[in-house]
N, C-alpha and C positions, 0 to 999 in steps of 0.2 A: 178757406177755413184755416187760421194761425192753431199750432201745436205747440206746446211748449219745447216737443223734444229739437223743434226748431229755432227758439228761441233762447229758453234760459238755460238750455242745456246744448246748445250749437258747438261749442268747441268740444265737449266729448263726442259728439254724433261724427262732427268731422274727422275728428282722430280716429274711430273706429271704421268709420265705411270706409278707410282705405285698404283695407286689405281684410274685413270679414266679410262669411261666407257668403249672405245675401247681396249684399251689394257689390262686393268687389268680387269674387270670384262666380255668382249668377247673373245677376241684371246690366251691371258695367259691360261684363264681353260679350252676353246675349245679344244685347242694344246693338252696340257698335261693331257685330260682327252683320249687321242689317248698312250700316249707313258707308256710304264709297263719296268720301268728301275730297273733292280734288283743292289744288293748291287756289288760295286768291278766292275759293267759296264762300259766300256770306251763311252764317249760323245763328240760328236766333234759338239760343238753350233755355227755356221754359221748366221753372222751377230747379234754379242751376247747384240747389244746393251749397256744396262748400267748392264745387268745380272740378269735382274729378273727371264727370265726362268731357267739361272744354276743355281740359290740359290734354287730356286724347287726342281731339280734332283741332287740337291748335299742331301738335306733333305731324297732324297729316297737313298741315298747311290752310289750317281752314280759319277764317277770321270771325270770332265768338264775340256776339254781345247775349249776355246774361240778366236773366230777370228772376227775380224770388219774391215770394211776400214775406219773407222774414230779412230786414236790415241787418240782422247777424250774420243771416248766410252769405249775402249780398258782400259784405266785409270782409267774411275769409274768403269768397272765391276772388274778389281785386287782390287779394294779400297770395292764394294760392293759384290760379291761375294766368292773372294778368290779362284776365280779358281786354274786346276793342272796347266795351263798354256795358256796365253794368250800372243795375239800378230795380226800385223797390217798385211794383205792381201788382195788387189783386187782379190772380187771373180773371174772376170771376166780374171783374168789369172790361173784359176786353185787354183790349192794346190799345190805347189812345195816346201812346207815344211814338205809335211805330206807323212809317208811311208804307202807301198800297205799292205791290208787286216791289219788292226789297231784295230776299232772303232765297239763296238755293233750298236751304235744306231749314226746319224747325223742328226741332229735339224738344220730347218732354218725356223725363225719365221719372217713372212712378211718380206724377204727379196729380193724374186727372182724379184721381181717386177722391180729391179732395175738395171737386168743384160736386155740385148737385144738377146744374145744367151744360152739361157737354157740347149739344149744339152751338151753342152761343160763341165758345171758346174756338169749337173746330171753323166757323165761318170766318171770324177775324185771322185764323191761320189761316184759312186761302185766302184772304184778304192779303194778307202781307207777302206771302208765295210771289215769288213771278212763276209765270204760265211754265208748267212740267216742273214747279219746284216740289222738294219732296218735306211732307209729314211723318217722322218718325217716334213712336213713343212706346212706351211700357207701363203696365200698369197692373193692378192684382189680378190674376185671373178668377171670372165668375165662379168658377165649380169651386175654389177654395174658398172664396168669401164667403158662397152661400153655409156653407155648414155653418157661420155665425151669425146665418140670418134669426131677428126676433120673432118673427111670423112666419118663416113657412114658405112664402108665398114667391118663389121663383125669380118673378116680373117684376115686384115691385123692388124700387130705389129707395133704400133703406137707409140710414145714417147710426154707423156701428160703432162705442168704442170701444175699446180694450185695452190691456193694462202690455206695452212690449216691455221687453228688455235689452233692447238693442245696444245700449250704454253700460249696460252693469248692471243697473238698478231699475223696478219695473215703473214706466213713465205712461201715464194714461194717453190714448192718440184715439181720433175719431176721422172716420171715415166714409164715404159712401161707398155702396156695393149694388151694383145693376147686373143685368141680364146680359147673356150677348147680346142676343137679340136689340136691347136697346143701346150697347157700346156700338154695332155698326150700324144702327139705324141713324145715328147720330154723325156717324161717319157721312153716312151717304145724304143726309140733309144737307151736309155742309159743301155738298157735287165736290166729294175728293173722293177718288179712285183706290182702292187697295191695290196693292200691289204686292205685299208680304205677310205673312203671317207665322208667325215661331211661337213657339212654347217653353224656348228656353235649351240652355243644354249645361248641365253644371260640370265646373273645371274640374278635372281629377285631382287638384290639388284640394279639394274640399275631404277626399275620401283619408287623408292625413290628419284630418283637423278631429272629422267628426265619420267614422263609416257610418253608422247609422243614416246622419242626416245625406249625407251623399245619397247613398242607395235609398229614404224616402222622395229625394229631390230628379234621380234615376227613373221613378214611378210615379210622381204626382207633381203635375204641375202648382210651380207657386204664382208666377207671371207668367201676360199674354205679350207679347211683342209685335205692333203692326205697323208696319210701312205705306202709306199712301200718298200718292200722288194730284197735285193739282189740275 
């Protein structure tokens, strides 16, 4: 699913998720405080953005190829990270560039949000895994999407947009929003193991920016953060 704030608007998203509250000081260290990348590690970053989180796990030694469905993004993470290798792919057709059992580790930072069928996505990552390679991703947490559920109805996989403001200016984005229930059913169809599960832990440096949102983010989860294994 293409969003504009990923495309006609990429170099302000990029400028901003470096250092605001949501991305850079919650989901950026939540994420990466889940993932133990040793030196000479293959990384396969799914939905890599503009590359902040490969420039992390390139710092720990870890060797990053990068995949986006926006050519914009794609362009500032070779410009900002210098990944091993980036390039453009709808997740939602798979990986059909990437060979079986590859990758220690594959990273998707709030990206799933954007696909409708989960499974599909999560088989092709144990596809590309070598054997105990690990799944790590983040994504909205159910109990906060639901409050913008249209219907009501818990269960159902819904497709929501809404107007963010992540940039400045408010940009319309659309999304899907599921159940737990069906984010780990889909886990487990694809025979990957959990192994973690976080909620999140926001930096106290956010309570400088904003107390309010600090001490909402103290109390209510915004992202799920889960770890599995091949």
């Amino acid at each position: 699913m293409s969003n504009p704030i990923y495309t006609k608007f990429a170099d302000k998203y990029a400028c901003v998720v470096r250092n605001n509250i949501y991305n850079a000081l919650l989901e950026r260290p939540s994420i990466l405080a889940l993932i133990d990348v040793q030196p000479n590690q293959k990384v396969l970053d799914l939905g890599c953005g503009s590359g902040e989180h490969a420039k992390e796990i390139q710092a720990k030694g870890g060797i990053v190829t990068c995949v986006d469905l926006s050519e914009e993004m794609v362009e500032l993470t070779q410009a900002n990270a210098k990944p091993f290798h980036a390039y453009v792919q709808d997740l939602s057709m798979g990986l059909p560039c990437e060979e079986e059992g590859v990758y220690d580790w594959v990273i998707a930072p709030l990206v799933i949000h954007y696909l409708e069928d989960l499974t599909a996505l999560f088989k092709e990552v144990k596809r590309v895994l070598k054997p105990g390679g690990q799944l790590l991703f983040s994504t909205h947490h159910p109990i906060n999407d639901f409050q913008a559920s249209p219907s009501g109805h818990y269960f159902a996989i819904e497709r929501i947009t809404e107007e963010w403001d992540t940039i400045g200016e408010p940009v319309e984005v659309s999304f899907f929003r599921r159940s737990l229930q069906d984010l780990f059913g889909s886990i487990f169809a694809a025979d990957l193991l959990v192994s973690a599960v976080s909620e999140g832990s926001p930096s106290p440096a956010i309570a400088d920016i904003s107390p309010e949102t600090y001490e909402k983010l103290c109390e209510n989860p915004s992202f799920i953060y889960i770890r599995c294994v091949s």
